[in-house]
C-alpha positions in Angstrom: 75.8 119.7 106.3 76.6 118.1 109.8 80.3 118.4 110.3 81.8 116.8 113.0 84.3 118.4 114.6 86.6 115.5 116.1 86.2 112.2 114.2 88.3 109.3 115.5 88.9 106.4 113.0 89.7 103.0 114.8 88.9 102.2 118.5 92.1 100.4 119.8 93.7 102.1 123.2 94.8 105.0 120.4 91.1 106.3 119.3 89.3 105.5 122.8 91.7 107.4 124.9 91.7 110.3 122.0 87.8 109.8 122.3 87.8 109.5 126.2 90.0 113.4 126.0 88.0 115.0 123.3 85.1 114.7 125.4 86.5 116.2 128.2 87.0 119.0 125.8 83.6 119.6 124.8 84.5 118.5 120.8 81.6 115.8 120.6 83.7 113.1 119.3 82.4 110.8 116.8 84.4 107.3 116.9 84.2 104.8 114.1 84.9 101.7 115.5 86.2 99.7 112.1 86.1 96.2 111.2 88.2 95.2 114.4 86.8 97.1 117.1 89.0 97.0 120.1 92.0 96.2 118.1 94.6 93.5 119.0 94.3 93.3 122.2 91.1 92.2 121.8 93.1 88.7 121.0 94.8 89.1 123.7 94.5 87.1 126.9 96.1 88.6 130.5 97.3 92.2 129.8 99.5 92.8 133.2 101.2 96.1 131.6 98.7 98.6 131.4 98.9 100.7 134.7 95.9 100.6 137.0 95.2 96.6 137.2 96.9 95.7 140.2 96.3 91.5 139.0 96.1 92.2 135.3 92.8 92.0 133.1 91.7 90.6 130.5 92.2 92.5 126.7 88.8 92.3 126.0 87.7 92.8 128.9 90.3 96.0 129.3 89.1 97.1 125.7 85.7 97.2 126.7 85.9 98.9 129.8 87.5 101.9 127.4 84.9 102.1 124.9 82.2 102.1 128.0 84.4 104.8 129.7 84.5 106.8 125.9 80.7 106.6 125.7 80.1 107.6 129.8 82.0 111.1 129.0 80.0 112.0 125.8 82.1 109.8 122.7 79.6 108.8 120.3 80.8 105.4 118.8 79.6 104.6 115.6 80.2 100.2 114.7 81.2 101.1 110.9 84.5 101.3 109.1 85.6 103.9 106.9 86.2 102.8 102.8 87.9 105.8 101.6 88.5 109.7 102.1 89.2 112.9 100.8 91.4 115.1 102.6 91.9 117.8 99.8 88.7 119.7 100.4 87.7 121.4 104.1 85.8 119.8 105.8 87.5 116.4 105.3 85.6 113.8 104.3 85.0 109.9 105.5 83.2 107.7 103.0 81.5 104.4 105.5 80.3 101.4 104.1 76.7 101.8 106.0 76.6 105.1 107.0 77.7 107.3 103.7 79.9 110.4 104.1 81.2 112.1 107.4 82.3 115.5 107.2 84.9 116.3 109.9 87.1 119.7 111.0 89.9 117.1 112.5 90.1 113.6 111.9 92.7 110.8 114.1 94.0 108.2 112.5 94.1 105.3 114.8 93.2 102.2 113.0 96.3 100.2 114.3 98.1 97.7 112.5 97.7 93.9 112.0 100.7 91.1 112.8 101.2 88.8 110.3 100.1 85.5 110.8 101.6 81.5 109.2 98.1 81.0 108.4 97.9 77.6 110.3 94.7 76.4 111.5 96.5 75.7 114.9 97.5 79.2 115.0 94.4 80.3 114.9 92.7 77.9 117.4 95.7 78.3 120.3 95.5 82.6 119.8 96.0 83.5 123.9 96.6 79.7 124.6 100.3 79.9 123.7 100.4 81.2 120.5 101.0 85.4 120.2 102.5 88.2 118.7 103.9 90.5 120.7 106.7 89.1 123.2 107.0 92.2 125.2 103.1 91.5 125.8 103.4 87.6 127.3 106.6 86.9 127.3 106.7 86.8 131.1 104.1 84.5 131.1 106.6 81.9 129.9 108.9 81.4 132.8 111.1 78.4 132.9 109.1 77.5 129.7 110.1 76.3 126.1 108.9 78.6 123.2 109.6 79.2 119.8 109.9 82.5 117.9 109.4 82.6 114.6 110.9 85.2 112.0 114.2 86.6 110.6 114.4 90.4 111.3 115.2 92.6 113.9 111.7 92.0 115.6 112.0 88.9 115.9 116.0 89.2 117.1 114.7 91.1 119.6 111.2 88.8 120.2 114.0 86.2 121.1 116.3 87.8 123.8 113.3 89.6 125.5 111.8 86.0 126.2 115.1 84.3 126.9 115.2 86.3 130.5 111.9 84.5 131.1 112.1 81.2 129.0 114.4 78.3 129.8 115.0 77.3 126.5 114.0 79.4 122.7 113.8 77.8 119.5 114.5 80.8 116.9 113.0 79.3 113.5 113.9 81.2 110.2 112.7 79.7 107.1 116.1 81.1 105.3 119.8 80.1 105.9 120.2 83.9 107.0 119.4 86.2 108.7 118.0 89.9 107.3 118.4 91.6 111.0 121.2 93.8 111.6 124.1 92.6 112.3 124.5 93.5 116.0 120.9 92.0 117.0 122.1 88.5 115.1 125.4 88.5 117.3 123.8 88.7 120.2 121.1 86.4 119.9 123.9 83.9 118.8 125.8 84.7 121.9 122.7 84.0 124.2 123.1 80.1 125.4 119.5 79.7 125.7 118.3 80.6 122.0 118.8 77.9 119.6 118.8 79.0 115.7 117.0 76.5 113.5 117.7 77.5 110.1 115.5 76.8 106.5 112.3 75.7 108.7 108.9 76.2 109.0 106.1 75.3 111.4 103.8 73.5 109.5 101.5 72.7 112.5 100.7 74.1 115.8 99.5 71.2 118.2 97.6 71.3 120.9 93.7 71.3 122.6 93.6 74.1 125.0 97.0 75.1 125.4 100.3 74.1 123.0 102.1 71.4 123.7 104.1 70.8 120.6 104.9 72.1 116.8 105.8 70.4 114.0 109.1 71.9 112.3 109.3 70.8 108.3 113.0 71.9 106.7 112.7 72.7 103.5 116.1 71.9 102.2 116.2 68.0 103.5 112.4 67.5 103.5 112.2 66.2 106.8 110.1 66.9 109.6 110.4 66.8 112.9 108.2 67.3 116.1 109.4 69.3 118.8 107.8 70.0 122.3 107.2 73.2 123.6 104.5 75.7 125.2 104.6 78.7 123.2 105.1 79.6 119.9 105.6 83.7 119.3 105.3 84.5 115.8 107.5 87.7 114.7 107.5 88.0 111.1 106.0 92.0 111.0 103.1 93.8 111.3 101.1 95.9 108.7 100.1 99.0 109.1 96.0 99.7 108.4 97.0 102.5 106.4 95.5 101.3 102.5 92.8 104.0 102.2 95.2 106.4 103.3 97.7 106.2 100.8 96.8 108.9 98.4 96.0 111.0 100.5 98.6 111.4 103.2 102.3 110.8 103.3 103.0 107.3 104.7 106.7 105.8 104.7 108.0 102.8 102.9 106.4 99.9 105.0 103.2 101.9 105.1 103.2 103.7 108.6 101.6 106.9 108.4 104.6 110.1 109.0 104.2 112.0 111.9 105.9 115.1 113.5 105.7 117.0 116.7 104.5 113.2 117.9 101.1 113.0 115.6 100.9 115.7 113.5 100.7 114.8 109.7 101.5 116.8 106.7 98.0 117.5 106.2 97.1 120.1 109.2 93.9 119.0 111.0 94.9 115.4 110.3 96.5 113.4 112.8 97.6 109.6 113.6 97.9 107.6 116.7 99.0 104.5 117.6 100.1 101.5 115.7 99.2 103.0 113.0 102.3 105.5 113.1 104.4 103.7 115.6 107.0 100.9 113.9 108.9 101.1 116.9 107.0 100.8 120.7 103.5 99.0 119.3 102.1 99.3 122.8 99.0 99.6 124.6 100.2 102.1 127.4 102.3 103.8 124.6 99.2 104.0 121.7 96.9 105.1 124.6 99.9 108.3 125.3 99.6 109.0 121.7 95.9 109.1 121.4 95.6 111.9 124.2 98.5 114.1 122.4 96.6 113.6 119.5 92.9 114.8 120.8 95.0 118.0 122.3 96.5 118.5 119.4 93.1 118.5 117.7 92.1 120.7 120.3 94.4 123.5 119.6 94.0 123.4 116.0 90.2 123.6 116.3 91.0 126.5 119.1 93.2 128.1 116.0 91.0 127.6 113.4 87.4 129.2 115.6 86.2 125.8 114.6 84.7 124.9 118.4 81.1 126.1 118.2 
């Protein structure tokens, strides 16, 4: 039997950077990459947060320059995605879809999480053109702009103000007459002059070629709809968490976020979690990366622990 001693599931900044550090600690990481390799920002047009790019890059472009980096240093990436595991029995085992069962010492979680979408074809078509889904991402690429933010909870309450310092006017669509955010985060967006709250209302269309120019707002209560210019749209209704073949086997909380302690440990020892995937909260690159080296060194030390490094 060929067990692994570091396998890495997903290959967002999480798993490459936890790839990138356990093979600068001899563990002969194997990564699998899953059905979205690169993860989100892999959607994502000018990244201008992530330390190191002086003009910004591209996500892709930024993703792929990881995973080339992982493979330089000894990661060997494997373009499958795990289907289920077992984490009862040492070594832990990873069932593939093409490549059967990996047997693994120490496993990271990393395999992100996924925003939730309308579903619209124009949503789809104008991804990185105007359309997103993280605000703290490209909101600043909005200045003196119009933009929309779609949603009802504390995400998008917060979506909303972060883009107001940049946008000259924001369009808070909630497809409800209230709210379900907290209470402080609704007074203040109703306190900000440049966030208008358009109540029982849904996009129904995104319009635009190469960039968006316009959305078409339908209220469901008088049936009417109504087109209203703008140039982005920010859509804030959640994310969820790419935790489904986890959930027997690992304690995960209520809106499916895998439990961590001591930053990525689980409650399974020799299993940890990175990223999105255990972060409701920060859902950044710079931050998932962070959390993907803690979690290699942690996997270091337990191997170190365990006698599990030769």
């Amino acid at each position: 039997m060929n067990i692994i001693k570091n396998l890495i599931l997903g290959s967002g900044p999480a798993g490459l950077t936890a790839a990138i550090y356990s093979s600068r600690s001899n563990l002969e990481p194997v990564l699998l990459s899953g059905n979205e390799p690169g993860g989100q920002l892999t959607v994502t047009s000018l990244v201008e947060n992530f330390p190191g790019f002086e003009n910004g890059i591209l996500g892709p472009e930024l993703m792929n320059s990881m995973r080339e980096q992982a493979i330089n240093v000894g990661t060997k990436i494997i373009d499958d995605t795990a289907i289920s595991v077992d984490f009862s029995k040492k070594p832990f085992v990873v069932s593939t879809e093409r490549n059967g069962e990996l047997y693994a010492h120490t496993i990271i979680i990393s395999t992100g999480a996924s925003a939730k979408w309308l579903g619209l074809e124009g949503e789809k078509r104008l991804m990185g053109k105007g359309v997103s889904g993280c605000a703290t991402c490209d909101g600043a690429f909005f200045k003196e702009k119009v933009v929309a933010v779609v949603g009802g909870g504390d995400s998008a309450m917060e979506d909303s103000l972060f883009v107001s310092k940049f946008a000259s006017k924001v369009y808070l669509i909630h497809r409800r007459d209230e709210f379900r955010a907290s209470k402080i985060m609704q007074d203040r967006v109703k306190d900000n002059p440049k966030i208008e709250i358009i109540f029982n209302s849904e996009i129904k269309d995104i319009i635009g070629e190469d960039k968006v120019v316009s959305i078409d707002i339908f209220n469901n209560k008088t049936g009417e709809t109504k087109n209203v210019p703008l140039d982005g749209v920010f859509i804030a209704i959640g994310h969820t968490p790419n935790t489904s073949i986890f959930k027997s086997s690992i304690d995960i909380d209520d809106n499916g976020y895998i439990k961590v302690h001591d930053f990525t440990k689980t409650n399974i020892a020799g299993i940890f979690a990175a990223g999105d995937v255990s972060d409701p909260k920060y859902k950044q690159a710079i931050s998932s990366a962070g959390m993907g080296c803690i979690a290699s060194i942690d996997s270091l030390h337990f191997l170190e622990d365990n006698n599990l490094t030769q």
